[in-house]
Structure formats: structure tokens, C-alpha cells
N, C-alpha and C positions, 0 to 999 in steps of 0.2 A: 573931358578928354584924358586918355590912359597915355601917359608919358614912360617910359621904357626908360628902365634903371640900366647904369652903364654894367657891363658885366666884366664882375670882379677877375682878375687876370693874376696867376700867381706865376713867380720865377723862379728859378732853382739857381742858385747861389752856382757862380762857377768856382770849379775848383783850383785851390790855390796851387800856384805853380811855386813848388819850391826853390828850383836854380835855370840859372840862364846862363848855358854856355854857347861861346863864339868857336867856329871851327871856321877853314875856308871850302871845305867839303864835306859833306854828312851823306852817307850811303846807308840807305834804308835795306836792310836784308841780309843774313852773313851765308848765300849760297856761294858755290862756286863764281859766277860773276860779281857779286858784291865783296867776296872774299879777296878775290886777284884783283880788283879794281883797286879796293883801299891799301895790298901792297905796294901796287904797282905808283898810286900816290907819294905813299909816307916814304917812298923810294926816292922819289924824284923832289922830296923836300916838303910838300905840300902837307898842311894839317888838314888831317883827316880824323873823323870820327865816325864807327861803325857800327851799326845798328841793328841788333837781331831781337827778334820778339820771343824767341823760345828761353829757357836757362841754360842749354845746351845745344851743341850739333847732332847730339841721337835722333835717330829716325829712321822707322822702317820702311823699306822698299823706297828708298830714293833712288837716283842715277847714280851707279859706283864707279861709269865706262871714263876711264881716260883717253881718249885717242890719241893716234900720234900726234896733232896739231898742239897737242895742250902738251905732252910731254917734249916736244920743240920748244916751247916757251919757258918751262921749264927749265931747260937746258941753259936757255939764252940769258935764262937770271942766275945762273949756276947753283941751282938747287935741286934736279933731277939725279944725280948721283945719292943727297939724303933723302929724296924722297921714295926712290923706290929701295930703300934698306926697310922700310914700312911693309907690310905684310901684305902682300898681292897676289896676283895670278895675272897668267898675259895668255890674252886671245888672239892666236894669228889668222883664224880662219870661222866662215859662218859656214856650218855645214846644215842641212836640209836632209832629211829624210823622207824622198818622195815616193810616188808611185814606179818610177821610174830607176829608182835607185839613189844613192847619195849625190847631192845636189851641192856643190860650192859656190856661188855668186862673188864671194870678196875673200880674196888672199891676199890679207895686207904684209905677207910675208915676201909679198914680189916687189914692195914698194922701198923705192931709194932715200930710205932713211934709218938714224940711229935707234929707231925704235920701231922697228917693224911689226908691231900687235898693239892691242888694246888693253891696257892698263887698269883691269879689276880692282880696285881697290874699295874700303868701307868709305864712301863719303863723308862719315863723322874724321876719320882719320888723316884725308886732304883737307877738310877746311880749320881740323886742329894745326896742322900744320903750317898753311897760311897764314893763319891770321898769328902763328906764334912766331913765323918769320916777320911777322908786320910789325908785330910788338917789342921785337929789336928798335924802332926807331922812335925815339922822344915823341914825336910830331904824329903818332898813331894811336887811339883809345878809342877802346871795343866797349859798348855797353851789352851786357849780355838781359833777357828780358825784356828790350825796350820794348810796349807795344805803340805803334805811330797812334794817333787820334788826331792831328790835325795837322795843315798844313799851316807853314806861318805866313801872310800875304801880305803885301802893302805895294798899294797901288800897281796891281797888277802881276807884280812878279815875286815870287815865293824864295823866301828867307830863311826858311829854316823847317823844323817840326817841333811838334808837339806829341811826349811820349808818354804813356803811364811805367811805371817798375813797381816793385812792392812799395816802396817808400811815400808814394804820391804820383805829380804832374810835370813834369819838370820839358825844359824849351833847349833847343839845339840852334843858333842862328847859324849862316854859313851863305856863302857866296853860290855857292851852285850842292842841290840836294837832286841824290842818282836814288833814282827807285830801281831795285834790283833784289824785289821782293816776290817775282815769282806768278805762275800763272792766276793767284788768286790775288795781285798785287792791291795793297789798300792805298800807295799811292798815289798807282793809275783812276781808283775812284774817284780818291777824294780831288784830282785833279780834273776829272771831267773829261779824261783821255776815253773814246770808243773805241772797240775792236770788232776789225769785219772779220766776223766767222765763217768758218765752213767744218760742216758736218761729218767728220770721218767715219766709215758704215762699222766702227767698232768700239768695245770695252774689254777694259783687262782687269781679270779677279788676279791676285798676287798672295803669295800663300810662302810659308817655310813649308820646306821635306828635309825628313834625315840623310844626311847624305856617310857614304858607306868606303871603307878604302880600297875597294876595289872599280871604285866607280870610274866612269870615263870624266876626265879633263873638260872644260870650256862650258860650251855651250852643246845642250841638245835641243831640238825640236822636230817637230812636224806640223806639216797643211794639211789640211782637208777632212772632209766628212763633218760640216757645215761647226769643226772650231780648228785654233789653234793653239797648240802647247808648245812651249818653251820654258828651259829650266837654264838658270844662270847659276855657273859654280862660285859659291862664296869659302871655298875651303873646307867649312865645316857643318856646312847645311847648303842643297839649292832651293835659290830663289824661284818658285814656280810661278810662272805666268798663263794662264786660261784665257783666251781673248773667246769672244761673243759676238754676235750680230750686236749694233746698236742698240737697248734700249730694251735688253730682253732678258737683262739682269733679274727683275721680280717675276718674272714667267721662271725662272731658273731655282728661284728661293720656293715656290711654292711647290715647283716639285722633289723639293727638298737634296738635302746633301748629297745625297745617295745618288741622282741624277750627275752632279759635280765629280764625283767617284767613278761613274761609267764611262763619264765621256772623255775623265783624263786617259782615263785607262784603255778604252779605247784607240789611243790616241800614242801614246807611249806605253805599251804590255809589258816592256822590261819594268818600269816603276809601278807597278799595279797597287802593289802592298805600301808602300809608300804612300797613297793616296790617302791609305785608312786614316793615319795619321789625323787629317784634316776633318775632326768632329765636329765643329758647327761654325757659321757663318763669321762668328767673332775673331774667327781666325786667317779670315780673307781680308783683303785691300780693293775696295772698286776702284779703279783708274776708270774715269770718263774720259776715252781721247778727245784730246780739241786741236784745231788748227789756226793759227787766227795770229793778226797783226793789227798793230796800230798802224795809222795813214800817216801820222805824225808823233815822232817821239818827244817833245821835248817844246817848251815854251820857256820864258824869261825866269829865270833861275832854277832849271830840273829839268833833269833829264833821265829817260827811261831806256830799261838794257835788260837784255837776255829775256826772259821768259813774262817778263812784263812790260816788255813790248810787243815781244811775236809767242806764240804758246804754242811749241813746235808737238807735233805728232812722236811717239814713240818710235815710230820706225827709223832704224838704223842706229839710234842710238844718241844720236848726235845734238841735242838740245841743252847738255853740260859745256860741251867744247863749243858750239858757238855763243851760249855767255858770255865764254871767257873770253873768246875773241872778238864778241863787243868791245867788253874791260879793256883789251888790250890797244884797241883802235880807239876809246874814247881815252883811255890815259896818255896813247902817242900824241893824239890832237889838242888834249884840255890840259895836261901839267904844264906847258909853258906859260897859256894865259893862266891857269889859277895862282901860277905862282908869281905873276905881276898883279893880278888882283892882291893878293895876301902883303905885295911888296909895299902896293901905293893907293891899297885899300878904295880899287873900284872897282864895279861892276863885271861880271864875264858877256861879253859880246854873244847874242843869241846866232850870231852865224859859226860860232866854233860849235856849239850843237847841233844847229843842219850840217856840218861838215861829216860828225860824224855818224848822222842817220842816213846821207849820201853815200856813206863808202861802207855802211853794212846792209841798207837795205835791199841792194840785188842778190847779194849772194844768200838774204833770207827769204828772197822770194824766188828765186833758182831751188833751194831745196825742199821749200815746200811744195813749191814745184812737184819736184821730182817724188815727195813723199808722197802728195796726192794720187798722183802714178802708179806706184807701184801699190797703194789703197786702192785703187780703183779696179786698175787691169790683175792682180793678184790676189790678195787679201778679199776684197768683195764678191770675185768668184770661188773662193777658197770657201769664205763661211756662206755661201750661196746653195753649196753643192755635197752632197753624202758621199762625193768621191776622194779618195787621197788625191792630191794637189798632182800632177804633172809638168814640171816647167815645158815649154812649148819647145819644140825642136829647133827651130830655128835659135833662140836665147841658149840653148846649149851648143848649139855651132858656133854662134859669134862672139863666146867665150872663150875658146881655143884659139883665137886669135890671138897673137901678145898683146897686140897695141889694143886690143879693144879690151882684152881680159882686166887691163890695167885698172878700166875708167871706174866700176862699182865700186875697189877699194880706195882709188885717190878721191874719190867724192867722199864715200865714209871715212877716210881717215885724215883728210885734212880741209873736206869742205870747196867751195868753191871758188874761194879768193884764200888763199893761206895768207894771215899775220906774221908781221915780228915784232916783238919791241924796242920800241925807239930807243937809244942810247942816247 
């Protein structure tokens, strides 16, 4: 009789963790949401510890749009007077370039606030500033580098993380840990959180063009003739954006550059020569749009925010400012308990987390909503069709109305439930 030898089984030594520090909140990610979440803590007294995985905030083609909502909040912390002396540009108005002639949808220049445009700024330049107002208070330390690798768990509810730096492994514990790490969140993984998706009919290559001083101010674009172009002024180069049907990025590569070249050009005549600029694909950014939310933010110690809980679509702009006003709503709801947690060293009750995925999840599903909408009845007949774009007559009558004119910019520029912060 042939007896079966046991098979030899080898382990890979884990790696030593070199320190273990206690905080009473540790925020995974130093975006816009993880940035104003950790000041809007170390404000309110609470030890925070903030977590980015890159060695800095550079990064190209990220969200630079400040809306009004996020410069109201601003205000309300009395830091929007230094922060817009930072180097910016302000957008009052979305103009269109259609078949029909210039097209406006949103003049948030008619809207009853101290900052009636849209706040251009480099995003490395907002969350430098952030987190340098955060670092004013003893009770706030930024790791820069961290990359997460695990969650820390016992008996059900998560304690902390597990990060690498150059140095080694090192362990963060904490009372409640916020993933605010972004639509490719490694939180949300390693937590087991699912997102229901949905398909938006498009992709955006993103590209620099030289920009020139004679050029026009804000934003250009145009619809139709099966894409769309859009160019964002950064001052000293525009951001160009190329949207595409779905999925038709490698049909686009193989008929090479030159293709990308016609169709901007096509699209925008006055930037023709500008295109040339863009020699080979290493010079684009693919953005895959996505839509999608979690059903459930947040279980016994962690909770999830801004684009790692809902992965908001491109359109309108707005997937920066409602981060923040996550941030803003789970710092009004959670700095009291975390700061009796830190007092009398117990636990955060998991119903201050349903509280605050209660009072953000209508208004994030109100705009993808609406974002879906304007993807579906616009943008999917736009790249659908070889014609310039036409807004429909009626949507240019019921914009000359005041009260109705109003609603596209108070949706884009402050969303559909405006925040403040708690005092």
C-alpha cells in the first residue's frame, strides 16, 4: 500500500513591524476629503493622523474646480481670504459652442453668494495648504508615503492600519479609521465594501496644450460630431480634455495620433496648431468615467467618504466639493463622540456612522442622478452622432426664465443639500 507523504508547506516570515502608534482617528488618503476632514479634526481637538501614499501632492490632471460650496466653508473657517492670495483663476460661467450658436447652462454669476465662480486652482496647491493649516495644531501628524496594506481587526471591528514607507511596516491603531482614498480606494478592498456600478457611454484622454496671451479666459468647448472637446485654463498651459464613446480608446491608438489630431481639430479650428504639440500617446491621460456607490459606507470602526464611497462621474465638476462635504458632515457628526472616545478611552458607536451616510447619501444620489441625465439625454447623443450638438429649443426657453435659469448653477455650485461647519 502507497502511503502519501505530507506535502512540505513553506511560510514567508512576516515582516517586522517597526512602531505602533495610537491616534483616535487615522484618515487614509491626503485628497481633498481626507485633507479637510483631518483639519476640520485636529480643530475640534481630536488626534488625528493622516495618511497619503504618494511622497507628495503633485499630480497631473487631477480636479483643481473649487465651487462655491467648498469656498463657503472656507470662509466659515476664516481661511478663504489666504487662500485665494494662491495663484488661481475664477470661472463664472460654462459656455458651449454649439450648432446653434453659444450656449450658457450655468451662470453662477447670478447666484447669491461671496464667491460667485468657480475657484481654479492647482490642487497640489489646496491640499498644501490644508494640511499646512492642520499642522498648526499639536494633535495633527501627516505621514507622507504611507502605502495602507492592511487593515488592523479584532473581533470584528478595525483598529487601525497597517502601512509600508521606505523605512519598513509600521501599525497606526485608532478609534475610528476614514478611507478617503479615492475611486481606486484600497480601503474599501481590503474592507470587503462592494460598489453598484453603472456604465457612463464615455472616456476622457487629458493632455497639456501651450496656451498663448492672447487666448480667451476659463473654459472652451464643444459637442458633437461623434466627440467632445474641452480645454481648462490653468494660467500657463490648457488642460485639454477629449471625451470618446466607451471603450473605443484602442480603436483610437491604432489608428494612431494623427487621428487624435483631426478630431480635436475638428472640433476646436481655432487650437488646430496646438494639437501638433501632442506627439505620442505618453502624453495623454485615459480617465475611464465611472458611476457608482457603495450601499453601505461604514462598519464598526471605519468609515468611507468622498470618492470611496460614491465614484462620481466627471460631469459638472463636482466630485471635489462633495468630498469635502462629506468631510464636513462627518466632522459636524463624529468630533463630539471621538472626542469622548479619546476622553474615556471607549469605543465610537456605529450609529454616529449611519448618521452620517444618512444625511449624505440623498444628495449623492440626487446628483448622480442628475449626472446620469445629462450622460444619457446629452453627451450619448453628442458622441452618438457626426452632427454639432444642438441644445433643444425648449432647454433654451426655460433658461430665460429667472427662477428656472437659477437651478443648473445652484446644483453645480453648491449641490443639493449645502453644509456648514459645526461651531
Amino acid at each position: 500500500m502507497q502511503t502519501e507523504r505530507p506535502v512540505e508547506k513553506h511560510y514567508e516570515a512576516a515582516p517586522e513591524i517597526r512602531d505602533v502608534k495610537r491616534t483616535t482617528c487615522c484618515v487614509v488618503g491626503g485628497g481633498p476629503g481626507g485633507a479637510v476632514m483631518s483639519l476640520l479634526l485636529a480643530r475640534a481637538g481630536v488626534d488625528v493622523t493622516l495618511l497619503e501614499a504618494h511622497p507628495d501632492f503633485d499630480r497631473e490632471f487631477r480636479g483643481d474646480t473649487l465651487h462655491p460650496s467648498v469656498m463657503e466653508i472656507m470662509d466659515q473657517l476664516g481661511l478663504s481670504g489666504r487662500l485665494l492670495e494662491l495663484r488661481h483663476t475664477e470661472l463664472r460661467t460654462f459656455t458651449l459652442q454649439t450648432a446653434s450658436g453659444p450656449f450658457t447652462p450655468v451662470d453662477l454669476g447670478r447666484l447669491d453668494t461671496k464667491y460667485p465662480y468657480i475657484t481654479m486652482m492647482p490642487q497640489t496647491s489646496f491640499l498644501e495648504f490644508v494640511t499646512g493649516e492642520a499642522q498648526r495644531y499639536p494633535n495633527f501628524r501627516l505621514v507622507m508615503g504611507a502605502r495602507v496594506r492592511d487593515l488592523v481587526e479584532e473581533d470584528g471591528v478595525v483598529r487601525g492600519v497597517r502601512y509600508e514607507a521606505e523605512d519598513g511596516l509600521h501599525e497606526v491603531r485608532a478609534v475610528l479609521t476614514i478611507g478617503a482614498d479615492g475611486r481606486g480606494s484600497r480601503v474599501r478592498r481590503l474592507a470587503g465594501f462592494e460598489l453598484v456600478k453603472t456604465s457612463p457611454p464615455m472616456d476622457v484622454l487629458w493632455f497639456k496644450l501651450p496656451r498663448e496671451k492672447d487666448d480667451p479666459e476659463g473654459i472652451v468647448g464643444r459637442i458633437g460630431r461623434g466627440h467632445i472637446a474641452i480645454m481648462l485654463d490653468r494660467e500657463d498651459y490648457w488642460q485639454a480634455g477629449y471625451v470618446i464613446p466607451k471603450g473605443t480608446y484602442p480603436e483610437l491608438r491604432r489608428e494612431g495620433i494623427e487621428a487624435l489630431h483631426r478630431g480635436f481639430a475638428e472640433l476646436i479650428p481655432e487650437f488646430a496648431d496646438r494639437i501638433e504639440h501632442l506627439k505620442d500617446w505618453q502624453q495623454a491621460s485615459l480617465l475611464s468615467v465611472e458611476s457608482s456607490r457603495c450601499p453601505r459606507w461604514y462598519r464598526p470602526g471605519l468609515l468611507l467618504i468622498g470618492d470611496a464611497a460614491h465614484v462620481m462621474s466627471p460631469v459638472g465638476g463636482v466630485g471635489i466639493n462633495y468630498a469635502i462635504q462629506d468631510a464636513v458632515v462627518a466632522a459636524n457628526v463624529l468630533s463630539g463622540p471621538l472626542g469622548e472616545s479619546q476622553a474615556r478611552l471607549v469605543d465610537l458607536e456605529v450609529r454616529h456612522l449611519a448618521a452620517v451616510q444618512r444625511r449624505r447619501e440623498l444628495p449623492t444620489r440626487l446628483i448622480q442622478r442628475a449626472q446620469a441625465l445629462i450622460q444619457q439625454q446629452v453627451l450619448a447623443r453628442a458622441l452618438s452622432s457626426k452632427e454639432l450638438f444642438a441644445p433643444p429649443p425648449l432647454l433654451r426657453l426655460l433658461l430665460r426664465i429667472p427662477l428656472v435659469r437659477t437651478i443648473p448653477s445652484r446644483i453645480v455650485g453648491f449641490g443639493f443639500w449645502p453644509v456648514r461647519v459645526k461651531e
